[in-house]
ZADOSE-430046 format. One record per residue (C-alpha): residue number from 0; residue in one letter; x, y, z. Coordinates in Angstrom, 1 decimal, padded with zeros to 4 digits, always signed. Layout:
N
[NUM, 'A', [X, Y, Z]]
...
REM end
This chain:
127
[0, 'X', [+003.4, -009.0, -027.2]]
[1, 'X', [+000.9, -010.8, -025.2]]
[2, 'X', [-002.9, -010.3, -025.3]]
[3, 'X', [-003.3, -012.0, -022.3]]
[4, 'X', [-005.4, -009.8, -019.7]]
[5, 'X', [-003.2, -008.6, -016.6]]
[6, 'X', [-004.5, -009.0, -013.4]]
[7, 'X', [-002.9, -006.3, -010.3]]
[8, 'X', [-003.6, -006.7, -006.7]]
[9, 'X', [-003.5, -003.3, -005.1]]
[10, 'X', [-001.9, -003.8, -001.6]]
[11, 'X', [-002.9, -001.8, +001.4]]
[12, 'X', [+000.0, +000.1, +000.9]]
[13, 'X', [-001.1, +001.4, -002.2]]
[14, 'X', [-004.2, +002.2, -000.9]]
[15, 'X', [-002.6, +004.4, +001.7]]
[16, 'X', [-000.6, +006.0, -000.6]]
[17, 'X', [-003.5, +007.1, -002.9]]
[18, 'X', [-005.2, +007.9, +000.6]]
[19, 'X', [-002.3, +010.0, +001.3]]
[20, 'X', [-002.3, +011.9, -002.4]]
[21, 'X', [-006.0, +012.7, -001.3]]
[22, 'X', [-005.4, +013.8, +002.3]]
[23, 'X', [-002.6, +016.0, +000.7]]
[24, 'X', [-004.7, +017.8, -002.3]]
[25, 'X', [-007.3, +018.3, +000.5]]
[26, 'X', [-004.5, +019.9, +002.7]]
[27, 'X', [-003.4, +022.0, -000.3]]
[28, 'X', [-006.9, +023.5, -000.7]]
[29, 'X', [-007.3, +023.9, +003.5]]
[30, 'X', [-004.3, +025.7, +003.8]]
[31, 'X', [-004.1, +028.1, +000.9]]
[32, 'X', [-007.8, +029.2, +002.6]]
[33, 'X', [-007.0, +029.5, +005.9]]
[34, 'X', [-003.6, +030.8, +005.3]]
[35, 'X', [-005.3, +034.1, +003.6]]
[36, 'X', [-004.4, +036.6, +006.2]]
[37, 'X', [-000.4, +035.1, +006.2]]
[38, 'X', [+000.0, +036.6, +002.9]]
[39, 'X', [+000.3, +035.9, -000.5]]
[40, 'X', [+003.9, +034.0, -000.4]]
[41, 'X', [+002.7, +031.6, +002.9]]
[42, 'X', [-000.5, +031.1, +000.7]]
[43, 'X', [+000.9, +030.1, -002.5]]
[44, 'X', [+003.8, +028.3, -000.9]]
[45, 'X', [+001.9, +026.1, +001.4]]
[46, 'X', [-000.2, +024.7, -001.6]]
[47, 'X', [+002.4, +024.1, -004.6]]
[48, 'X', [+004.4, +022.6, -001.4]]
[49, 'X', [+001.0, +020.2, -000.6]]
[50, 'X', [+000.9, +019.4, -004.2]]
[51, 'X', [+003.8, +018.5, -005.2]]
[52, 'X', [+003.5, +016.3, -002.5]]
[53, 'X', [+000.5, +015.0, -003.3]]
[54, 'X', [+001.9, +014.1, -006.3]]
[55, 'X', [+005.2, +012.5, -005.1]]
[56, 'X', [+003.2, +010.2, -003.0]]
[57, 'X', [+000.9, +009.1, -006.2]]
[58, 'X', [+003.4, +008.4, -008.0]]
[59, 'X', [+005.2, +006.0, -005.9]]
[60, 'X', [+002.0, +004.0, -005.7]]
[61, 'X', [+001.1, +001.2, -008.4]]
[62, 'X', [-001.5, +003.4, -010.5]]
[63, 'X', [+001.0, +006.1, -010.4]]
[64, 'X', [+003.8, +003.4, -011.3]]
[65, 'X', [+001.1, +003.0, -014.1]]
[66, 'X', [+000.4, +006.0, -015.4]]
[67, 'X', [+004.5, +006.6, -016.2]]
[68, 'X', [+004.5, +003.7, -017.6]]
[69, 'X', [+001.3, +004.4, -020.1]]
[70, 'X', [+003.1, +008.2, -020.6]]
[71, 'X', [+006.5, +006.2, -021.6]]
[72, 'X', [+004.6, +003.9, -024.3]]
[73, 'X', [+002.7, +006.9, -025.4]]
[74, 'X', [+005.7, +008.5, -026.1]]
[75, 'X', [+007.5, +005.8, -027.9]]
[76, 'X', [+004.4, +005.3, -030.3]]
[77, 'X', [+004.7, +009.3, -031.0]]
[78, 'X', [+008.4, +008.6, -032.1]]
[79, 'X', [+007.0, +005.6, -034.8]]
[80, 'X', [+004.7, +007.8, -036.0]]
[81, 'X', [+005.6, +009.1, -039.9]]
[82, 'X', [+004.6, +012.3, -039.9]]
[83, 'X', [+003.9, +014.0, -043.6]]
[84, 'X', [+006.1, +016.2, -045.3]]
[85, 'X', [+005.0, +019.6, -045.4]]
[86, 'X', [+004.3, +019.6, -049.6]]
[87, 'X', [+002.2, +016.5, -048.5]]
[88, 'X', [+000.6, +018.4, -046.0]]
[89, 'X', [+000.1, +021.2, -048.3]]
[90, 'X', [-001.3, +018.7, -050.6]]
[91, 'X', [-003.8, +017.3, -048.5]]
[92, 'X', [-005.1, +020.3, -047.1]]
[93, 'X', [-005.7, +021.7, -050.8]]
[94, 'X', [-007.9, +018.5, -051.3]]
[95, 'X', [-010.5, +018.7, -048.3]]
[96, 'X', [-010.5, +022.3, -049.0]]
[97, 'X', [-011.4, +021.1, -053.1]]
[98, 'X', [-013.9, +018.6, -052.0]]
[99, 'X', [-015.5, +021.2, -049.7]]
[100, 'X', [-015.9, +023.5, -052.5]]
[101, 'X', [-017.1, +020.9, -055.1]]
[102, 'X', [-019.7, +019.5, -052.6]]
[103, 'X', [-020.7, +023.2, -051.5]]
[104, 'X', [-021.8, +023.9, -055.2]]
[105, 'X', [-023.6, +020.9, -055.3]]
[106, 'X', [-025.4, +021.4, -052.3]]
[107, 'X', [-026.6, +024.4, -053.4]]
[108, 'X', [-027.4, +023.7, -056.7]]
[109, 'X', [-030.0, +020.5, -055.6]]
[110, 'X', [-031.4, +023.3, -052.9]]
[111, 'X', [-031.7, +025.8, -055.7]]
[112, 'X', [-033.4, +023.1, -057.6]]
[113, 'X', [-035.5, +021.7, -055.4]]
[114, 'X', [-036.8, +025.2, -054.5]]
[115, 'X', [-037.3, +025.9, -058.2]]
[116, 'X', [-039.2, +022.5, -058.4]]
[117, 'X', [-041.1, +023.0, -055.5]]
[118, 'X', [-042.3, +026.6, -055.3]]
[119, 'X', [-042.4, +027.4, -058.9]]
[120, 'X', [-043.4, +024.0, -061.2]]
[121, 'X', [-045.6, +022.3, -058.3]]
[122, 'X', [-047.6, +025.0, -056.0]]
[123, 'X', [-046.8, +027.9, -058.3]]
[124, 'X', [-045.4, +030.3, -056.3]]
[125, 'X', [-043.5, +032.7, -058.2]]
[126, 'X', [-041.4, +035.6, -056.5]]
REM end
């Protein structure tokens, strides 16, 4: 792979496209407002219509072209990933959960201790 940085040019095109998404997510909102009185079914429909739309017309346009493409790499990296068996997982999990319990003790051993020091050898404070 190259590391070389990629330059795009977003035409006007693109720009009206995105321009258009907007327009059309601002239309969805509008209409599922004024369409209140039309009833539930003219409310609801008018807006998934507007937005699916919206997003139709993004993703014709270059950042939408992008953002497939990023969702395609994303998902062939999932498919290299090795995931752990689940006795490995088992494994694991039975470690953090022994190093939490060993670092637990020891926590409250040195608070125990310095409270002991503190309170009881130095100012004298007994309970």
């Amino acid at each position: 792979m190259s590391t070389a940085q990629i330059e795009t040019v977003t035409s006007s095109a693109d720009k009206a496209k995105l321009a258009a998404a907007v327009a059309l997510l601002l239309a969805a909102l509008v209409s599922f407002y004024l369409l209140s009185d039309q009833g539930l079914v003219a409310q609801w429909g008018a807006l998934l219509v507007c937005l699916v739309l919206a997003v139709v017309v993004f993703l014709t346009s270059l950042q939408g072209k992008q953002l497939i493409g990023f969702g395609r790499d994303a998902w062939r990296e999932i498919h290299k990933v090795v995931w752990p068996t689940r006795k490995e997982a088992v494994q694991m999990t039975a470690y953090v959960f022994g190093f939490v319990l060993i670092m637990a003790v020891f926590l409250w051993l040195t608070d125990k201790t310095l409270e002991w020091l503190l309170y009881d050898l130095i100012l004298g404070w007994k309970k």
